[in-house]
N, C-alpha and C positions, 0 to 999 in steps of 0.2 A: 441596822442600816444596810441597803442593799450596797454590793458590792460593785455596782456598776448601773449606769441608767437604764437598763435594758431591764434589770431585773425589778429594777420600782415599780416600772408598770406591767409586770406580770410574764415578763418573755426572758429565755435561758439566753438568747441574742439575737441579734436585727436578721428577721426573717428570710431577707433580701442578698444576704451577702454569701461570696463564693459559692461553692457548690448550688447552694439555695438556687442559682440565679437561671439553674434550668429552667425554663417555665411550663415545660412538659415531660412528665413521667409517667412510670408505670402505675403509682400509687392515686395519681390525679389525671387523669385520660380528660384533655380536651378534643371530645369528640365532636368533628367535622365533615360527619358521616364517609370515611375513609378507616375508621379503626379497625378491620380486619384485612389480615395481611393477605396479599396474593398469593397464589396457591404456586409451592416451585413446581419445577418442570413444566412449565406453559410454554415453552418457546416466544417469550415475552418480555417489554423492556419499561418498566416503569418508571416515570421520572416526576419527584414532587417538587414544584418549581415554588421561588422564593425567596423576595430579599434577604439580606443576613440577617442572622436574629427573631427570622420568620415562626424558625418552631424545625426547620427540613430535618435535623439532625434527630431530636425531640422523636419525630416522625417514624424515622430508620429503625431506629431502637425500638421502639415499640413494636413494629411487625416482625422485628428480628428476636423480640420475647418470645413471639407467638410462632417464628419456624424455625428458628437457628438459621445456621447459616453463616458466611463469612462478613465479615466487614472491613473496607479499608476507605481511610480517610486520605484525600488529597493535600497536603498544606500547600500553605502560601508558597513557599519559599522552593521557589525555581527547581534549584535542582534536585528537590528531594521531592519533586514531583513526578519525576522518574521513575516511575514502579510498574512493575506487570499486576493487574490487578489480580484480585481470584476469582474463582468459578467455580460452579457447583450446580446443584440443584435452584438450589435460590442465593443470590449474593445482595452482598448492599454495599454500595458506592457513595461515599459522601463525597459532595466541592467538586462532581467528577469533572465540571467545565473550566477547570484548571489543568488537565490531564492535557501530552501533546495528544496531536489529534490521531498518530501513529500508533500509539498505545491503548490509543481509546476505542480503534475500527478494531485494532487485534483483539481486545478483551472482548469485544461485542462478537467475534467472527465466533469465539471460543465459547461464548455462552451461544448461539445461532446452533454451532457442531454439536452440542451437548444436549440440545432442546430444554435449556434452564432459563431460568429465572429470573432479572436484574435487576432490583429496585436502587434508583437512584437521586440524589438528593445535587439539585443546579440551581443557578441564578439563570440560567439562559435557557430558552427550550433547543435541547438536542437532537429531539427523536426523530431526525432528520437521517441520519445515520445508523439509526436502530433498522428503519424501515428497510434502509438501501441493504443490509443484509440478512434483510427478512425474519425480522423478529418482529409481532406483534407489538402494537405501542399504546400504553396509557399515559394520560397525561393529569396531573391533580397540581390546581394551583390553590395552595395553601391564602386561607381568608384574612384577611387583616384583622389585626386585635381592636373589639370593641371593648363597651363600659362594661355588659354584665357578665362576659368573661372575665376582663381583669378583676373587677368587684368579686366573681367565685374564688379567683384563681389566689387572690391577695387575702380572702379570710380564709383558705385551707392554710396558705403558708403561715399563715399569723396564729390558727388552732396548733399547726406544727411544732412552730416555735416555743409553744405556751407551758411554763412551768406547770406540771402536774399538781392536781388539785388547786391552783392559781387561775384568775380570770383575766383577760389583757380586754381593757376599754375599747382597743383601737378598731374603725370599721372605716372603712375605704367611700365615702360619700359620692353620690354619683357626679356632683360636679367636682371634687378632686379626680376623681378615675378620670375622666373627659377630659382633665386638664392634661392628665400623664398622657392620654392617646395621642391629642395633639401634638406633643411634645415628643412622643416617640417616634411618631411615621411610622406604624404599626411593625415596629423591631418588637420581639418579648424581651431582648437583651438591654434596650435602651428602657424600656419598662422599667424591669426589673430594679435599674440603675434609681432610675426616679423616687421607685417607691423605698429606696433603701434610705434613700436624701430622707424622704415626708418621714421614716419610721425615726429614723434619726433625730432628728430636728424635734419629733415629740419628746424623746424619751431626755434628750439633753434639756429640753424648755422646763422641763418635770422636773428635772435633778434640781434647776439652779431655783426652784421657788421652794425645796425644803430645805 
């Protein structure tokens, strides 16, 4: 007898949860014809714009596999948003539109002096302020989640999961995908939540009929 519902139907556990719940990695590239990182030292400032849950962070990391480079994440929380960014050749700035805005001209003056690089991950467009210190600006807004992404994206996680030498029945139908997108507001975070519920719900529905 399997030791948990997950494992009756074929999965080591619910595809969807923790870590799982990136919904972009290095291993599954959702390409949105933006997968090659910007070359550093351009004297340029990129920003991939994007509700929460969009994919920006996802994003960062991937072009930071491809140059190196620093990275620093802004949180929420007021005052530990206080920070001098870094700089270099190429850097990556996550949530940077939580940064004050004194911090944010000083880090931009500091990559402009160095003629680097600044990919940056915002809910707002700020290359308003890249320009004023004459840093070249791109701008990529990140696409909302459809069916036949989620439908790719939710049978890799679900081969992931999947007991070696084991088969898992489960496949993502396109009117349940359609029902998660509307239910998401095209978050991958709010996704991911949903399809954790529908993996759920099968493998418990499963348990109580053996």
């Amino acid at each position: 007898m399997a030791t948990n519902p997950y494992q009756a139907i074929g999965l080591r556990h619910n595809p969807f949860i923790g870590t799982e719940q990136l919904a972009q990695t290095v291993t599954f590239w959702l390409d949105h014809g933006y997968s090659e990182a910007p070359l550093p030292g351009g004297n340029q400032f990129v920003q991939i714009l994007g509700e929460k849950g969009f994919g920006k962070t996802a994003h960062l990391h991937h072009w930071r596999s491809q140059t190196g480079g620093s990275y620093c994440y802004v949180p929420p929380n007021y005052l530990q948003r206080w920070q001098w960014l870094k700089t270099g050749a190429i850097a990556y700035w996550d949530e940077v539109d939580r940064l004050p805005l004194g911090l944010f001209l000083g880090g931009l003056l500091r990559v402009r002096f160095r003629r680097g690089t600044v990919v940056v991950g915002s809910h707002v467009d700020i290359s308003f302020w890249a320009k004023l210190v004459g840093l070249k600006t791109i701008t990529i807004q990140l696409p909302p989640l459809d069916v036949p992404t989620l439908q790719a994206w939710a049978a890799f996680k679900i081969a992931a999961a999947t007991i070696p030498d084991q088969t898992c029945p489960l496949t993502l139908s396109p009117e349940k995908a359609a029902e998660i997108v509307t239910q998401s507001q095209g978050s991958w975070r709010r996704a991911a939540d949903y399809l954790h519920i529908w993996v759920a719900a099968i493998a418990f529905s499963n348990s109580q009929q053996d």
